[in-house]
Every structure is written in structure tokens, then in C-alpha cells.
PyMOL commands that place a pseudoatom at each C-alpha (Angstrom):
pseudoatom trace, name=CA, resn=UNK, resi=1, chain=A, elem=C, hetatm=0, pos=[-16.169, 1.391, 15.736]
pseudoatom trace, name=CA, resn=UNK, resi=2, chain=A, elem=C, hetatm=0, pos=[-19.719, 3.115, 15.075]
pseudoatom trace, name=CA, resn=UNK, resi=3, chain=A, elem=C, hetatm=0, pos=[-18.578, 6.430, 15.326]
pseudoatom trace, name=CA, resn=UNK, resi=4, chain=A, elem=C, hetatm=0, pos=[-15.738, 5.565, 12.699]
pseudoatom trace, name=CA, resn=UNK, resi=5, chain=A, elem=C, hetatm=0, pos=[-18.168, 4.306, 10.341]
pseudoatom trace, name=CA, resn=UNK, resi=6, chain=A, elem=C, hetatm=0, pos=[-20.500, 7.468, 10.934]
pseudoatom trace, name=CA, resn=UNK, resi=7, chain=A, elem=C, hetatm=0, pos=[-17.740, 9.922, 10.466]
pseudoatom trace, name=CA, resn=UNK, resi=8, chain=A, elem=C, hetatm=0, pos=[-16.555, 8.560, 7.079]
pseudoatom trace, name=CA, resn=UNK, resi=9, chain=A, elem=C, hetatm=0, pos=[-19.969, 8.945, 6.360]
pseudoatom trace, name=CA, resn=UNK, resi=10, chain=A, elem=C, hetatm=0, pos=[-19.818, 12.272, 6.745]
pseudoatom trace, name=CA, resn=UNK, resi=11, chain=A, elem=C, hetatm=0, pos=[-15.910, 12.450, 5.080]
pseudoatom trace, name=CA, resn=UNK, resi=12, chain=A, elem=C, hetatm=0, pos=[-17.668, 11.247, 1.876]
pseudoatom trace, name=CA, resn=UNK, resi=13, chain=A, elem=C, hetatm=0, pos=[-20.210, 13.588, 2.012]
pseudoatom trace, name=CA, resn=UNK, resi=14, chain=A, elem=C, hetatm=0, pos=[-17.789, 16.540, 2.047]
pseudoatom trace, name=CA, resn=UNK, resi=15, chain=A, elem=C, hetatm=0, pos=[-17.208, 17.256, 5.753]
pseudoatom trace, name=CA, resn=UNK, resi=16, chain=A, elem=C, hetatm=0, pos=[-13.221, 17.720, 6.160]
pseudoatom trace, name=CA, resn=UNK, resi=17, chain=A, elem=C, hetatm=0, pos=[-13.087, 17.983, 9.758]
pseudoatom trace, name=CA, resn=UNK, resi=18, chain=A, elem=C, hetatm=0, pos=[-14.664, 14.373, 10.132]
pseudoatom trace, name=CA, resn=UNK, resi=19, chain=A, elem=C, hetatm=0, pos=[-11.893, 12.925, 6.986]
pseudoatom trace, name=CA, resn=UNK, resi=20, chain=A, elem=C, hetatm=0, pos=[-9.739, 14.464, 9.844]
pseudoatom trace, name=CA, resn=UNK, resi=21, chain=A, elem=C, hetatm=0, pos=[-11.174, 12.752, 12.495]
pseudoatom trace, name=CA, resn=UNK, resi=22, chain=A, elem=C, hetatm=0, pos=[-11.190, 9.343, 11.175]
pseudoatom trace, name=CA, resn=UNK, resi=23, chain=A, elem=C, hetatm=0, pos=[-7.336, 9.757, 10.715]
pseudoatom trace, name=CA, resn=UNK, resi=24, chain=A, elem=C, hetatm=0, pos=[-7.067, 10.408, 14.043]
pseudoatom trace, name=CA, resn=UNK, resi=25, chain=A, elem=C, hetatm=0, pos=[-8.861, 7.831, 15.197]
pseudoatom trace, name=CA, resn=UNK, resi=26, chain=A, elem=C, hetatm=0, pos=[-6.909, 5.673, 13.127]
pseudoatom trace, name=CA, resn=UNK, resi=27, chain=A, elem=C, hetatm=0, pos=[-3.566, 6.887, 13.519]
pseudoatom trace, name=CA, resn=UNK, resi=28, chain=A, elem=C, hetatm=0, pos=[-2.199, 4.122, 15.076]
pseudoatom trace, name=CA, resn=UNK, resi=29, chain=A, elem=C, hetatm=0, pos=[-3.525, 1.781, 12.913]
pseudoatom trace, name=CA, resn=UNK, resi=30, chain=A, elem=C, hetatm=0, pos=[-2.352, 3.926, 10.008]
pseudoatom trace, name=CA, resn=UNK, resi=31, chain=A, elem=C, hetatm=0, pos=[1.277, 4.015, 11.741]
pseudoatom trace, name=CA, resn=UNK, resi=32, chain=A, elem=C, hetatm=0, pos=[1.347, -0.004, 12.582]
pseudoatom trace, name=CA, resn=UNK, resi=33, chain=A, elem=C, hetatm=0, pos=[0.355, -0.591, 8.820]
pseudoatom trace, name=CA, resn=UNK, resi=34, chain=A, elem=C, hetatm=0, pos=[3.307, 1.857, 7.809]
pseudoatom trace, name=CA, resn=UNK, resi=35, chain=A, elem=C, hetatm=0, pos=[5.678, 0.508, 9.857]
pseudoatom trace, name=CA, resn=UNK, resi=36, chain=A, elem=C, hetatm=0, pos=[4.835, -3.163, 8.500]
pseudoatom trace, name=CA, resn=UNK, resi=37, chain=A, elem=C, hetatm=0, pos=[4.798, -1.785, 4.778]
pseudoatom trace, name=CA, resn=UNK, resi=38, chain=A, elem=C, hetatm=0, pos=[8.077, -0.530, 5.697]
pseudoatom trace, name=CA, resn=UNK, resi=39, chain=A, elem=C, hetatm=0, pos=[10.340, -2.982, 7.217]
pseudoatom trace, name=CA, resn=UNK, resi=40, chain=A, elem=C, hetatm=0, pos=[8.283, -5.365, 4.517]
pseudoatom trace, name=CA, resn=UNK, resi=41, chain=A, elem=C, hetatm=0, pos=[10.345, -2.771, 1.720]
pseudoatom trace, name=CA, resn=UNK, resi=42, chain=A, elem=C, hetatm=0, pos=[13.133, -3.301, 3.067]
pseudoatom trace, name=CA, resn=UNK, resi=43, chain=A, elem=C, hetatm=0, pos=[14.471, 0.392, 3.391]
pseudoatom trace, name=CA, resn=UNK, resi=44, chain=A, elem=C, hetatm=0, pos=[14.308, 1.102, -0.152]
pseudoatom trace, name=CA, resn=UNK, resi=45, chain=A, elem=C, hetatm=0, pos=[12.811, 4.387, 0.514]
pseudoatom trace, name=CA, resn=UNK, resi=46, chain=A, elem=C, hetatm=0, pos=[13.987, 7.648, 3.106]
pseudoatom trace, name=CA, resn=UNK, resi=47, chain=A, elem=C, hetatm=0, pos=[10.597, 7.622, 4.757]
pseudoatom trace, name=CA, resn=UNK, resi=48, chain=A, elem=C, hetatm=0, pos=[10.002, 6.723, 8.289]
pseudoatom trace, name=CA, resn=UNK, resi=49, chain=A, elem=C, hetatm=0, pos=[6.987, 5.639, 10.020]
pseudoatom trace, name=CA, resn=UNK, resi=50, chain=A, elem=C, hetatm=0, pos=[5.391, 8.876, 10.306]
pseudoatom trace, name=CA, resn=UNK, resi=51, chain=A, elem=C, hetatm=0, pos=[6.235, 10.499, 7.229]
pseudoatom trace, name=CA, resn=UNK, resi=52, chain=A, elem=C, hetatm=0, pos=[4.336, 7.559, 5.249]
pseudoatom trace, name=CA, resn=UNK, resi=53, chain=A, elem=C, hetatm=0, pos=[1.456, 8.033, 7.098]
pseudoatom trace, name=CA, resn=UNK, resi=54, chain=A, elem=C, hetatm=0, pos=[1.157, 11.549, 6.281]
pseudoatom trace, name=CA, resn=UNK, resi=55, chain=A, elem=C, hetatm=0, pos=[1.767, 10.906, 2.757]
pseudoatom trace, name=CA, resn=UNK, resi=56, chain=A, elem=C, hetatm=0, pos=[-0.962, 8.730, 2.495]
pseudoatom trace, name=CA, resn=UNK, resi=57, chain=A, elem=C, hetatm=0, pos=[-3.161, 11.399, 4.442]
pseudoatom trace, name=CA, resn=UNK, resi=58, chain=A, elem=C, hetatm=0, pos=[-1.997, 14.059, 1.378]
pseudoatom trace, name=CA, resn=UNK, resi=59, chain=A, elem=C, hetatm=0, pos=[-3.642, 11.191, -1.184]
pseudoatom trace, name=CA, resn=UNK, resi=60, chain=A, elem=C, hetatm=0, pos=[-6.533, 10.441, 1.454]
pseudoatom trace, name=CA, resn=UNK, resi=61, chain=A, elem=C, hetatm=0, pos=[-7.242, 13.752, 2.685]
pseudoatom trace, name=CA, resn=UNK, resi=62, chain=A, elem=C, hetatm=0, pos=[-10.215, 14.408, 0.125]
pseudoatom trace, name=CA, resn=UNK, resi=63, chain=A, elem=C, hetatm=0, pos=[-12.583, 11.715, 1.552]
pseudoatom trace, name=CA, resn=UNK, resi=64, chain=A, elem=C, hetatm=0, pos=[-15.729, 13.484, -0.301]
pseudoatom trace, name=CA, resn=UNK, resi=65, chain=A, elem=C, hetatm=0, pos=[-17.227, 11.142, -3.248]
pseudoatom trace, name=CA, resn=UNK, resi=66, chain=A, elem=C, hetatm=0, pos=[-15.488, 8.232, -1.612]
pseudoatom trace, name=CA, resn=UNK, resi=67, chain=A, elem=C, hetatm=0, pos=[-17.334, 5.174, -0.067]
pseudoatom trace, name=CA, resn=UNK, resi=68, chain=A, elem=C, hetatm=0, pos=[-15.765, 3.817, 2.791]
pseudoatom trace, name=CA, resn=UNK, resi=69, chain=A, elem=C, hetatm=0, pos=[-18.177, 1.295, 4.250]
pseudoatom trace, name=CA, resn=UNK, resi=70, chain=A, elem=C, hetatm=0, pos=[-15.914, 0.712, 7.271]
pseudoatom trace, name=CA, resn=UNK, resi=71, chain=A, elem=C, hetatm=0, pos=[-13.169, 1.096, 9.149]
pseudoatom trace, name=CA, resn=UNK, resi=72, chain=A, elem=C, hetatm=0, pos=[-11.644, -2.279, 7.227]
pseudoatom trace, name=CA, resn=UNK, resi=73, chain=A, elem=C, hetatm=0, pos=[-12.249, -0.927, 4.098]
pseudoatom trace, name=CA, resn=UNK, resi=74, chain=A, elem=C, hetatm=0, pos=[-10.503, 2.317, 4.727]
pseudoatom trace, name=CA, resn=UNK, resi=75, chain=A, elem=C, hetatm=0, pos=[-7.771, 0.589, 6.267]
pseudoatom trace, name=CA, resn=UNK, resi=76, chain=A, elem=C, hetatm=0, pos=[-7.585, -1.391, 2.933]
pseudoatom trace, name=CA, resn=UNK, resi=77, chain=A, elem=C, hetatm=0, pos=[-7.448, 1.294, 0.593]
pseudoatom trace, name=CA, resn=UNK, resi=78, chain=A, elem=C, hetatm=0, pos=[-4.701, 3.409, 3.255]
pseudoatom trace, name=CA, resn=UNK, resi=79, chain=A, elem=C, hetatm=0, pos=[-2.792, 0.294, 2.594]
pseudoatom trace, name=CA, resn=UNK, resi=80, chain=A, elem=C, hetatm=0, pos=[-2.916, 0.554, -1.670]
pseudoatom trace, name=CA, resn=UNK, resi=81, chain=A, elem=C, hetatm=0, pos=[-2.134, 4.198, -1.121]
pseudoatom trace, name=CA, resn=UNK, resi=82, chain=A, elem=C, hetatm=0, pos=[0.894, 3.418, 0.835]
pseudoatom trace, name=CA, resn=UNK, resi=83, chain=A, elem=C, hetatm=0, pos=[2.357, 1.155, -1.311]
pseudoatom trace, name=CA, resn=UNK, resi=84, chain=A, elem=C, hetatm=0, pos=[1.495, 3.145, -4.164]
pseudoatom trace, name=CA, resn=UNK, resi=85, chain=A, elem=C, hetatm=0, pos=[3.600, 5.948, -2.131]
pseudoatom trace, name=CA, resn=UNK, resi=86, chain=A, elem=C, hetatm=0, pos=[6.388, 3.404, -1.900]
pseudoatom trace, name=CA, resn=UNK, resi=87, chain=A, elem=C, hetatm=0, pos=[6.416, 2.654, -5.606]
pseudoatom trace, name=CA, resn=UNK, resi=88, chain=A, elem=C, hetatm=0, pos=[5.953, 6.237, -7.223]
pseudoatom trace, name=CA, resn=UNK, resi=89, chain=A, elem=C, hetatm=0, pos=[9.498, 7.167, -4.619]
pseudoatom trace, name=CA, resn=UNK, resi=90, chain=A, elem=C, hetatm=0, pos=[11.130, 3.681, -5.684]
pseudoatom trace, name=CA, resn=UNK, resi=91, chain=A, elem=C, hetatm=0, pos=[10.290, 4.785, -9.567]
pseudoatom trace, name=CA, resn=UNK, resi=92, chain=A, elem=C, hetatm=0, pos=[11.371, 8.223, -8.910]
pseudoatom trace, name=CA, resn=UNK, resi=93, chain=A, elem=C, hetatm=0, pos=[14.536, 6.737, -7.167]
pseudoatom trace, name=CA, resn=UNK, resi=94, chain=A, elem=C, hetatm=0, pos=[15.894, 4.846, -9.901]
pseudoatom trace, name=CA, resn=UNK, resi=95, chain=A, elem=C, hetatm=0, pos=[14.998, 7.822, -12.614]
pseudoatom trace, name=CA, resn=UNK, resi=96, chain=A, elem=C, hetatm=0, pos=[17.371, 9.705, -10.719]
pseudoatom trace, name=CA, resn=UNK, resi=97, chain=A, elem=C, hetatm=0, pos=[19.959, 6.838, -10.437]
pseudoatom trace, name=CA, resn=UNK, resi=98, chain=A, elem=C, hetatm=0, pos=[19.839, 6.291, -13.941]
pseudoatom trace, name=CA, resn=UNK, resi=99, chain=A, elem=C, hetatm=0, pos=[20.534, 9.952, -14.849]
pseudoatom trace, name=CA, resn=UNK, resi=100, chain=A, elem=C, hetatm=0, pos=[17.254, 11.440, -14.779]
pseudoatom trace, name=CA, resn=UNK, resi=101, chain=A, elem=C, hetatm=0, pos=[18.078, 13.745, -18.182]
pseudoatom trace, name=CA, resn=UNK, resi=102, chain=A, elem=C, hetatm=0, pos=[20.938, 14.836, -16.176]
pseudoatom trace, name=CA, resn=UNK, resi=103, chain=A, elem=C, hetatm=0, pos=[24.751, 14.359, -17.523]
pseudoatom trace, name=CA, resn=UNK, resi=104, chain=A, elem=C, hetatm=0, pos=[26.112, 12.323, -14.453]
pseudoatom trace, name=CA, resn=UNK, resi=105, chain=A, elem=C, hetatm=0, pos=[29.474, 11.816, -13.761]
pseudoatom trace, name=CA, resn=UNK, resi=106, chain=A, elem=C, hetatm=0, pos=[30.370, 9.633, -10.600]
pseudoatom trace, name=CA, resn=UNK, resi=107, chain=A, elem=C, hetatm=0, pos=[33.952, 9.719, -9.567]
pseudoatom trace, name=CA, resn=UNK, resi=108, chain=A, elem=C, hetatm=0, pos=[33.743, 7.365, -6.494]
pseudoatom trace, name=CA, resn=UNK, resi=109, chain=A, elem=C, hetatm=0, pos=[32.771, 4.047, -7.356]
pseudoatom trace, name=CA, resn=UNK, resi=110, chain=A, elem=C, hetatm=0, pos=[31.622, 3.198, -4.243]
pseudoatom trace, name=CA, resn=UNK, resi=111, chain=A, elem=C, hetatm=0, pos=[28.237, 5.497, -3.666]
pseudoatom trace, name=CA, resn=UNK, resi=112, chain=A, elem=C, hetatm=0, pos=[27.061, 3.792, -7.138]
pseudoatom trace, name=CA, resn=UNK, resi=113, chain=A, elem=C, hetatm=0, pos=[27.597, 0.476, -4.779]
pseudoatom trace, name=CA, resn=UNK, resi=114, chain=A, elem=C, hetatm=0, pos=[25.287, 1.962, -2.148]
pseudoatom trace, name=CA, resn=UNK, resi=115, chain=A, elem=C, hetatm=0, pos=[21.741, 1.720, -3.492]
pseudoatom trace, name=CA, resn=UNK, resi=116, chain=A, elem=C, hetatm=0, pos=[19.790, -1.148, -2.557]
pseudoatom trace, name=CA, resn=UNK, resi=117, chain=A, elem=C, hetatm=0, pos=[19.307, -3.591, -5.044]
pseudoatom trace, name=CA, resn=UNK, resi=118, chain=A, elem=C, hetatm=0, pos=[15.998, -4.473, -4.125]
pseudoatom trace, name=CA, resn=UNK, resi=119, chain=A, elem=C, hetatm=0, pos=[13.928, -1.799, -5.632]
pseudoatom trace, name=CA, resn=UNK, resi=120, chain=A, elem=C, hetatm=0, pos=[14.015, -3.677, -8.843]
pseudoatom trace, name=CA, resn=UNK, resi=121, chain=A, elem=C, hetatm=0, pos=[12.169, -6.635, -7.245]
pseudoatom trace, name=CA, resn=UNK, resi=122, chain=A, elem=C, hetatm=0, pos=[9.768, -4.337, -5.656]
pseudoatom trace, name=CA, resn=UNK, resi=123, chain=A, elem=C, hetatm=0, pos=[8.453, -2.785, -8.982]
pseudoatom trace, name=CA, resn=UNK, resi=124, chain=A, elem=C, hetatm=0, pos=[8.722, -6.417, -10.465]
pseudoatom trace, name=CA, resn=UNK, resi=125, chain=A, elem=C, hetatm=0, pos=[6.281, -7.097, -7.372]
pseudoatom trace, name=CA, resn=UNK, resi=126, chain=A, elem=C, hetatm=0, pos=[4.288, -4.118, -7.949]
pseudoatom trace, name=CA, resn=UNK, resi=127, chain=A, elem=C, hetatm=0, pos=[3.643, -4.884, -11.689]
pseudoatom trace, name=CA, resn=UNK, resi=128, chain=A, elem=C, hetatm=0, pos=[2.996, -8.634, -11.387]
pseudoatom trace, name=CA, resn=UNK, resi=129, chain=A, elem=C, hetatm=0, pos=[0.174, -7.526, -8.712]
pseudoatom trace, name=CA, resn=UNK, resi=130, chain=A, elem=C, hetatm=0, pos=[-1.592, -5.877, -11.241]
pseudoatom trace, name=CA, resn=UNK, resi=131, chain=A, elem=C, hetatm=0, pos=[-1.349, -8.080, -13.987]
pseudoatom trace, name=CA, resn=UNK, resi=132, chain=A, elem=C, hetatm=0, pos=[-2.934, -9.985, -11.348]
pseudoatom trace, name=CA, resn=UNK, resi=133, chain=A, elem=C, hetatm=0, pos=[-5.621, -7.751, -10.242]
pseudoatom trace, name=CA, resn=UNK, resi=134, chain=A, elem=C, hetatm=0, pos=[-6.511, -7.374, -14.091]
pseudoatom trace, name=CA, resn=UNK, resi=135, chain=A, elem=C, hetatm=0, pos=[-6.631, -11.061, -14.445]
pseudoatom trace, name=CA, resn=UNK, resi=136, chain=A, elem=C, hetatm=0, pos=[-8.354, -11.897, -10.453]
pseudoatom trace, name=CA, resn=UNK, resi=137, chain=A, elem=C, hetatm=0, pos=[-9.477, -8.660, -8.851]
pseudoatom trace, name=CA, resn=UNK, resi=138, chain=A, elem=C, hetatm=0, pos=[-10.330, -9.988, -5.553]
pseudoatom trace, name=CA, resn=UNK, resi=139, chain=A, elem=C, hetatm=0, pos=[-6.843, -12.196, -5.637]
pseudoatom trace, name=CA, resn=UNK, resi=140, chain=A, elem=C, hetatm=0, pos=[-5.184, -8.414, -5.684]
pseudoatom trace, name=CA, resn=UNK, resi=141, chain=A, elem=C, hetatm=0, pos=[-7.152, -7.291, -3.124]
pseudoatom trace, name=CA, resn=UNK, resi=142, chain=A, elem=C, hetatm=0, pos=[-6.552, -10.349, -0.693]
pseudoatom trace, name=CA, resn=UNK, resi=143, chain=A, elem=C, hetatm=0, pos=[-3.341, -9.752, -1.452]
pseudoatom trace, name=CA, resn=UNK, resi=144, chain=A, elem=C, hetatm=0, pos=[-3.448, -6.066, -0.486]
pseudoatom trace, name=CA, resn=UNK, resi=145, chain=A, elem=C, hetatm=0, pos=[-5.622, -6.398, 2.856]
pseudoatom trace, name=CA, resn=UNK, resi=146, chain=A, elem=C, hetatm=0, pos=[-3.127, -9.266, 3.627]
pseudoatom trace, name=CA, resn=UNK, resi=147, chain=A, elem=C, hetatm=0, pos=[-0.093, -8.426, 2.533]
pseudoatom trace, name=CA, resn=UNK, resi=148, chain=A, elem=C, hetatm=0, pos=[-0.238, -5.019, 3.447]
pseudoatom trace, name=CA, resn=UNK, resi=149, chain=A, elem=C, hetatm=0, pos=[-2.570, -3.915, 5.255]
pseudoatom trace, name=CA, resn=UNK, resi=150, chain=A, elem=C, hetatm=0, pos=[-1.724, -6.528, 7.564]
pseudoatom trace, name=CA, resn=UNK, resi=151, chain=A, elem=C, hetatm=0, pos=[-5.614, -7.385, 7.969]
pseudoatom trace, name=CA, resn=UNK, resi=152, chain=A, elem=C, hetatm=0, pos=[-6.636, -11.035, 9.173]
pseudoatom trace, name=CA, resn=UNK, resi=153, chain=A, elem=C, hetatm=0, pos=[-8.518, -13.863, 7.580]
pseudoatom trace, name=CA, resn=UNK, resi=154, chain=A, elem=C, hetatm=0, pos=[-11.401, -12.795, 9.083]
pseudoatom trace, name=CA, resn=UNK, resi=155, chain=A, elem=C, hetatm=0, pos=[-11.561, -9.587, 8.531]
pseudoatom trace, name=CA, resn=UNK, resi=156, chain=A, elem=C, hetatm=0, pos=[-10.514, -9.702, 4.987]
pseudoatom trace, name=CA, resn=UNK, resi=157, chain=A, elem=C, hetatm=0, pos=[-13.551, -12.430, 4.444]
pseudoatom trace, name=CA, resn=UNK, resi=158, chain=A, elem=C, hetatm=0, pos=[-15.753, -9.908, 6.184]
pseudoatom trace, name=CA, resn=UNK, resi=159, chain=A, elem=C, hetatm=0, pos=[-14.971, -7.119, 4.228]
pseudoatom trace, name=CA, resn=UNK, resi=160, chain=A, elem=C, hetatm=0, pos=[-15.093, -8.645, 0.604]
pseudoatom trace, name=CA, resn=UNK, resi=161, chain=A, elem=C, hetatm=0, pos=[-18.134, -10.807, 1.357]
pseudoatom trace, name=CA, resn=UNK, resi=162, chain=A, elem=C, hetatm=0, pos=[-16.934, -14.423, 1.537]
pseudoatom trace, name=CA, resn=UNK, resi=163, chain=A, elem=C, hetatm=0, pos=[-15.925, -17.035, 3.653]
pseudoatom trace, name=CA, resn=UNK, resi=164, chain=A, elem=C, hetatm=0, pos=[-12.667, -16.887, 5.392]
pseudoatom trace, name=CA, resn=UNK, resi=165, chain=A, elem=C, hetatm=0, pos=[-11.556, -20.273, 3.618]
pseudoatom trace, name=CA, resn=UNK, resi=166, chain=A, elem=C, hetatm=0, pos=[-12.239, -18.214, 0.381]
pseudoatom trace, name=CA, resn=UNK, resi=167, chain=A, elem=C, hetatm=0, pos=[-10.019, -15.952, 1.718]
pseudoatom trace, name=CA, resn=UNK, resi=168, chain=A, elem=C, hetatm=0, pos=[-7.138, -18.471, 2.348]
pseudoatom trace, name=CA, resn=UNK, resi=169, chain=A, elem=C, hetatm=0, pos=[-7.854, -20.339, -1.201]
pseudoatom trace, name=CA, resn=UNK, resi=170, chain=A, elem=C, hetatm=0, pos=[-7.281, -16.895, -2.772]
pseudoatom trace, name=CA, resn=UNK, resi=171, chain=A, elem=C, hetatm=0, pos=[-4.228, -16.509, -0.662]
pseudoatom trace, name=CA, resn=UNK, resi=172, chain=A, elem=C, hetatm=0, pos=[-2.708, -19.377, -1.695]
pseudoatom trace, name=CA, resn=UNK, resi=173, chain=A, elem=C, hetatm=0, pos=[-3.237, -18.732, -5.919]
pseudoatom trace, name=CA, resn=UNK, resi=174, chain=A, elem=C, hetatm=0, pos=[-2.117, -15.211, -5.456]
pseudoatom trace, name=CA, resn=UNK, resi=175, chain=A, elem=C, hetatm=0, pos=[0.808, -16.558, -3.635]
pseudoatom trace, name=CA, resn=UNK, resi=176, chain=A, elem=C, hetatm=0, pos=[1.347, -19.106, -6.853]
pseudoatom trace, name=CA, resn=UNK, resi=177, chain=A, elem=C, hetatm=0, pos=[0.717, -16.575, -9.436]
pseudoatom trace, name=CA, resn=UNK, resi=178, chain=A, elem=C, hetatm=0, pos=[3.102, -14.020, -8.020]
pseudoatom trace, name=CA, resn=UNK, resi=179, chain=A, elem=C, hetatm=0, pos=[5.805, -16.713, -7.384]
pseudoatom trace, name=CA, resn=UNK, resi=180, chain=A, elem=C, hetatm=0, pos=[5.140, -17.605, -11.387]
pseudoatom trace, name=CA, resn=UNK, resi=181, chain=A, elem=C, hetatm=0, pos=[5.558, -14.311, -12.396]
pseudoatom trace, name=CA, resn=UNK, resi=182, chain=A, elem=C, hetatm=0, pos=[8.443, -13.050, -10.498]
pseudoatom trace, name=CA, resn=UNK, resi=183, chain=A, elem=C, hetatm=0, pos=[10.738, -16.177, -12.072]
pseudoatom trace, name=CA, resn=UNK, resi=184, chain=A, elem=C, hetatm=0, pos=[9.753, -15.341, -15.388]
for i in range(1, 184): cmd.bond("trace and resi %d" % i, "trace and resi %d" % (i + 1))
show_as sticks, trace
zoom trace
């Protein structure tokens, strides 16, 4: 654990070949967390497993300027670039579906049928979080570590600073204020 910490370290401080390092380190952490995220989505997007991953590494890969304390905390933030990942190919998804500039003429009503209906709840998700995080930054980010990340109580409270009952009170509000918003 140590050697992770020393080697983002030395990621922020511009060494590549340590950013690449920690990722292999933390490959299978990275690919449990995807895996979660994904069956969590429900299939709204083509990736697999592995192909998340590495799209995260494409957004993680310059580690230089960025503090990561820990192995929790870069865990965390892997987890806000996934389902950022997940969103920008959801929003991209429906741009296409609704024409995308493009004159689109379907003649089998069936493939319109096809597309998963959930992607609207996921960007209804993904925008009530931030109104949330604008409103309770830390609620966001329990909700994030938690959510997906997959990260326990413990280490969640560890990582922000505070107790792990803190953790489960802002659980519990995030949990209210995202059930409020999504039935509005």
C-alpha cells in the first residue's frame, strides 16, 4: 500500500512510468469497480469490463499536477471518471438516436424499440448528483466513493476525514435528496 502511495507521488510529479505503475497495481481494483459501475448501468453502454477501464486510463493517464494522497483517493476519482465515461457515451447515444443533424429515416419499427429506456434515468441521476454536489459537496462524494466506487464506510470516513457514522448520516440525505429529485 506504501509503494502505491509513493508511486503516485511520483505520477504527480511528472513521472509516466510510475502513473503506469499504479494502474497496474490497481488493475483489478480498477476492473472490479468497472464491472460494478457496469452491471449498476444496466447495459446502457457497448463497453465491457476492460474497455472502461482503459477509458478511464486515457482520462487518468496524465497523473502530473494531480494529488492523489492514496490509493482510496485515486480509486475515488477512477470511479467519477468512469461514470463520467458512462454519461458522455449515454449523451452521445441518445444525440445519435435523436438524429444527431442527420435526416433519419427508420423503416423497421422494431430497432427504434431496441434501445434501452434507461439512459434517460441515468442522466436524470447524473444531473441530480450534481445539483447535489453544488448544494453538499461531501454528500456527492459519499455518494461517489459509495455508490461507485464501491468503497466501504470505513474507508470512505478515512479518506474524507470524518467519522464513519458521518459517513452513513451523509448516506442516508444523499439517498433522500436524490430520491426527491428524481420524482420531481
Amino acid at each position: 500500500m506504501h509503494d502505491i502511495t509513493q508511486m503516485l507521488k511520483a505520477a504527480s510529479q511528472g513521472d509516466r512510468a510510475a502513473g503506469d505503475q499504479v494502474v497496474a497495481a490497481l488493475y483489478d481494483d480498477l476492473r472490479r469497480q468497472a464491472r460494478s459501475h457496469l452491471r449498476k448501468s444496466g447495459g446502457m453502454t457497448l463497453l465491457d469490463t476492460t474497455a472502461l477501464v482503459h477509458e478511464v486510463w486515457l482520462r487518468l493517464a496524465d497523473l502530473q499536477g494531480r494529488d492523489y494522497p492514496d490509493r482510496r483517493y485515486f480509486l475515488a476519482y477512477a470511479a467519477r471518471a468512469m461514470r463520467t465515461v458512462v454519461i458522455d457515451l449515454v449523451r452521445a447515444r441518445q444525440a445519435e438516436r435523436r438524429g444527431g443533424g442527420q435526416d433519419l429515416l427508420t423503416l423497421n419499427t422494431e430497432v427504434a424499440d431496441q434501445t434501452p429506456q434507461h439512459e434517460d434515468d441515468m442522466l436524470r441521476v447524473h444531473e441530480a448528483l450534481g445539483e447535489l454536489a453544488e448544494l453538499e459537496p461531501r454528500l456527492a462524494q459519499v455518494v461517489e466513493m459509495r455508490y461507485f466506487a464501491g468503497l466501504a464506510e470505513r474507508d470512505i470516513a478515512e479518506a474524507l476525514g470524518v467519522t464513519e457514522r458521518t459517513v452513513q448520516r451523509d448516506w442516508q440525505k444523499a439517498r433522500l435528496f436524490l430520491a426527491a429529485s428524481l420524482r420531481s
